[in-house]
C-alpha positions in Angstrom: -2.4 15.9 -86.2 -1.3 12.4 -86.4 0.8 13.0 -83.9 -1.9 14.1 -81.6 -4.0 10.7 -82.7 -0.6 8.8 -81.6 -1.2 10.1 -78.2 -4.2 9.0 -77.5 -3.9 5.2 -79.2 -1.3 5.0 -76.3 -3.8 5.7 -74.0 -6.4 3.4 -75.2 -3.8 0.4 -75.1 -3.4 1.4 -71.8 -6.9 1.3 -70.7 -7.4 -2.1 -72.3 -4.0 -3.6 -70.9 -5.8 -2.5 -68.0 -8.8 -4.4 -69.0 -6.9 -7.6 -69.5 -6.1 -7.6 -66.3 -9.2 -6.9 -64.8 -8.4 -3.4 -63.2 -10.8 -1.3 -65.7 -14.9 -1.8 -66.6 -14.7 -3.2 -70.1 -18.0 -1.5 -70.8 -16.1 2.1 -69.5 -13.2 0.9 -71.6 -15.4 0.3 -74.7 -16.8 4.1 -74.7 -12.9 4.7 -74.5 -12.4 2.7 -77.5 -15.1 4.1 -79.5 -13.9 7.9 -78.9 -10.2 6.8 -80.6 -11.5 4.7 -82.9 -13.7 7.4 -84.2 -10.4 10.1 -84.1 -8.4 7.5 -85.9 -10.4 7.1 -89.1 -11.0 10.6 -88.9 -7.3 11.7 -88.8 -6.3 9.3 -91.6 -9.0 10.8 -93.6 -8.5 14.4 -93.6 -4.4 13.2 -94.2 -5.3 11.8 -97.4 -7.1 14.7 -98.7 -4.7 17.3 -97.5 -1.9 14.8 -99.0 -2.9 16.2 -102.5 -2.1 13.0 -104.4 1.4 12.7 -102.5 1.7 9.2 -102.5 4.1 8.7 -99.7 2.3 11.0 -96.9 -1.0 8.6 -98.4 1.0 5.5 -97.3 1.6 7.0 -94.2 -2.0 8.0 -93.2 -2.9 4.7 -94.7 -1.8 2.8 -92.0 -3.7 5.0 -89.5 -6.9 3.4 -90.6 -5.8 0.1 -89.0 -5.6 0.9 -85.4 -9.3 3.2 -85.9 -11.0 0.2 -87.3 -9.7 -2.4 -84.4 -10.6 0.4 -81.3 -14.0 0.7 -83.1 -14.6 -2.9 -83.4 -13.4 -3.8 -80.0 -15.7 -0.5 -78.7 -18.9 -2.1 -80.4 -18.2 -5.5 -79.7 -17.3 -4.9 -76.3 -21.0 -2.8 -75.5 -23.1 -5.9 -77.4 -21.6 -8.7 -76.0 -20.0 -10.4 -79.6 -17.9 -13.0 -80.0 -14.1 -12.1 -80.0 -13.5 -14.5 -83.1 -13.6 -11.5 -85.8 -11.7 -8.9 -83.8 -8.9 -11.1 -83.3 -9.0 -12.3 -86.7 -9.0 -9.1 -87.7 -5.7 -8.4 -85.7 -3.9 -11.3 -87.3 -4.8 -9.3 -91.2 -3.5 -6.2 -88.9 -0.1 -7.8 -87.8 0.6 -9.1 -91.4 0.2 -5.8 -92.8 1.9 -4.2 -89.5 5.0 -5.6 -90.6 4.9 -4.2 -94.3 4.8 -0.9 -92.9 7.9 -1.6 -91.1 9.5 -2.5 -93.8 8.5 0.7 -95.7 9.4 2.4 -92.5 13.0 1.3 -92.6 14.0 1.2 -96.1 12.0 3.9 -98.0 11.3 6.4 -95.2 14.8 5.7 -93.3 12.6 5.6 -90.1 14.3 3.4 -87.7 12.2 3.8 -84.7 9.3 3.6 -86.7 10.3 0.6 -88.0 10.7 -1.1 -84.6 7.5 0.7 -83.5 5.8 -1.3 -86.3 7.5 -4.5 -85.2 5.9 -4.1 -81.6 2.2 -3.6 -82.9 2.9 -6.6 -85.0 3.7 -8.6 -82.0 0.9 -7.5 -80.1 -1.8 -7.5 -82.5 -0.6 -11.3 -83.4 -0.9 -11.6 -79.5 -4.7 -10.3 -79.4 -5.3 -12.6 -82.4 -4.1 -15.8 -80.2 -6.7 -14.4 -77.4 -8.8 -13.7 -78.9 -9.3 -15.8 -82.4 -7.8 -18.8 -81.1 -9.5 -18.4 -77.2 -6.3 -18.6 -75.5 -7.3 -17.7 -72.5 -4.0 -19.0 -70.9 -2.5 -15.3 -72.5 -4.6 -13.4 -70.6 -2.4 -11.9 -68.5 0.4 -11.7 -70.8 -1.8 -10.0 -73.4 -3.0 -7.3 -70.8 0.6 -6.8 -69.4 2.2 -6.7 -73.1 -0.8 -4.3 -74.0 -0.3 -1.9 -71.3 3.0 -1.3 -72.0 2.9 -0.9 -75.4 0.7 1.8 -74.7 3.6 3.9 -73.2 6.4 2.2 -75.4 4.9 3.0 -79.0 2.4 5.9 -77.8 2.5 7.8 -75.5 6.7 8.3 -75.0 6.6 8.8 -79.2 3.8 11.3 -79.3 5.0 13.4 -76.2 8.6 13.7 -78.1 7.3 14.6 -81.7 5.0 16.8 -80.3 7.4 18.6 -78.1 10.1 18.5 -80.8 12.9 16.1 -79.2 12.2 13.3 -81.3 15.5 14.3 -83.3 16.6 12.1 -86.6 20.1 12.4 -85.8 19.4 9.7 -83.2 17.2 7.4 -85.0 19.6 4.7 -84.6 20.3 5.0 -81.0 16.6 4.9 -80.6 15.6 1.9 -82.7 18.4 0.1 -80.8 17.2 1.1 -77.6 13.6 0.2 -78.5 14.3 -3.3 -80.1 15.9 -4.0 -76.9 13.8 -2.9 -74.2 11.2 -5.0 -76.6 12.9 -8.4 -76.0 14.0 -7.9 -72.5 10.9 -7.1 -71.1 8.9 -8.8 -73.1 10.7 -12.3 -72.9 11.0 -11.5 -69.3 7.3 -11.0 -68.8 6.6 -14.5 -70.5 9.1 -16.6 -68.0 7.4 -14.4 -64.9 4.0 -15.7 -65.7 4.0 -18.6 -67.2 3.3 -20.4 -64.6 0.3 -18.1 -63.5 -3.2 -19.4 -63.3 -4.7 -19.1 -66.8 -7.0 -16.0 -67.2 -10.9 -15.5 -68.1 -12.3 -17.1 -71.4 -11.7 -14.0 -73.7 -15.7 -14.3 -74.8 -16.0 -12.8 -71.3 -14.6 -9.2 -72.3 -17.1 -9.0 -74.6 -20.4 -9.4 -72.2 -21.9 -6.1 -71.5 -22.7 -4.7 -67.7 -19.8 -6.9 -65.8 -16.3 -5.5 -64.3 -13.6 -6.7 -65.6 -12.9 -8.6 -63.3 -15.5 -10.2 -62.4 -17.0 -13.0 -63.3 -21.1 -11.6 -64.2 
């Protein structure tokens, strides 16, 4: 089930990469955001009960909870026009924590991937807390390209092969490897490609209701 729920918050980092960079509606991608938020405090939920006390499948659900609550908050701020300032720093309490479940992941679950999986959604949850706590709006496009990819990276590739059953332990290592660096290459590459771009849209501006991204209202 979790699984399942891992699917779809690749698709929803998608949709809001896509956002960033002005290629989706943000009020299209809020409804978006509200229909995985809901799943992902849903999943968690029914986890914890079916856990049965296990304190180690708890932990794991646990951290479910964060990624619900950010889609939902992004999904109702988005459709009434808040300020960004709690969302993002909500997402810098979210990277903090992000990275204690990597740790968990590597040493008590022996979870390499997982562990570097972790390490990416603390990276770009610290990123929407620059954008969107700190307003800046010199990110932008970073954010949305960093986003995007994520999406695929820590989503959709991971759900798709745990679903299908190819997601083998034998090469955890090989994996994590292969995901740490893919991680720095591209994303240290991305940051020398556009740092020189034009600085994007105030990030106040992906909260107002009834505009394109995009646009400018």
């Amino acid at each position: 089930m979790a699984n399942v729920g891992l699917l779809f918050v690749g698709a929803v980092l998608f949709l809001n990469g896509l956002m960033l960079l002005g290629k989706v509606d943000s009020r299209a991608a809020a409804v978006f955001n509200l229909f995985v938020g809901g799943l992902q405090v849903l999943t968690p939920t029914y986890l914890i009960i079916a856990a049965d006390q296990d304190a180690a499948r708890i932990l794991l659900a646990s951290g479910i909870f964060l990624f619900g609550f950010t889609y939902l908050y992004v999904g109702i701020g988005l459709l009434m026009g808040l300020d960004t300032t709690g969302v993002g720093y909500y997402s810098l309490f979210v990277a903090i924590v992000a990275l204690g479940y990597s740790f968990v992941s590597f040493r008590q679950f022996g979870d390499q991937p997982f562990g570097v999986i972790w390490l990416y959604w603390a990276f770009l949850w610290f990123l929407f807390f620059l954008l969107l706590g700190l307003k800046m709006e010199s990110l932008t496009p970073y954010v949305g390209w960093v986003t995007a990819i994520e999406g695929w990276v820590t989503g959709v590739i991971p759900a798709f092969l745990l679903l299908s059953g190819y997601w083998v332990a034998e090469n955890f290592y090989e994996i994590a490897i292969a995901l740490g660096a893919f991680g720095v290459l591209t994303f240290g590459g991305l940051w020398f490609a556009l740092r020189h771009r034009r600085p994007g849209r105030p990030a106040e501006e992906y909260g107002a209701p009834g505009y394109p991204a995009g646009s400018h209202g």
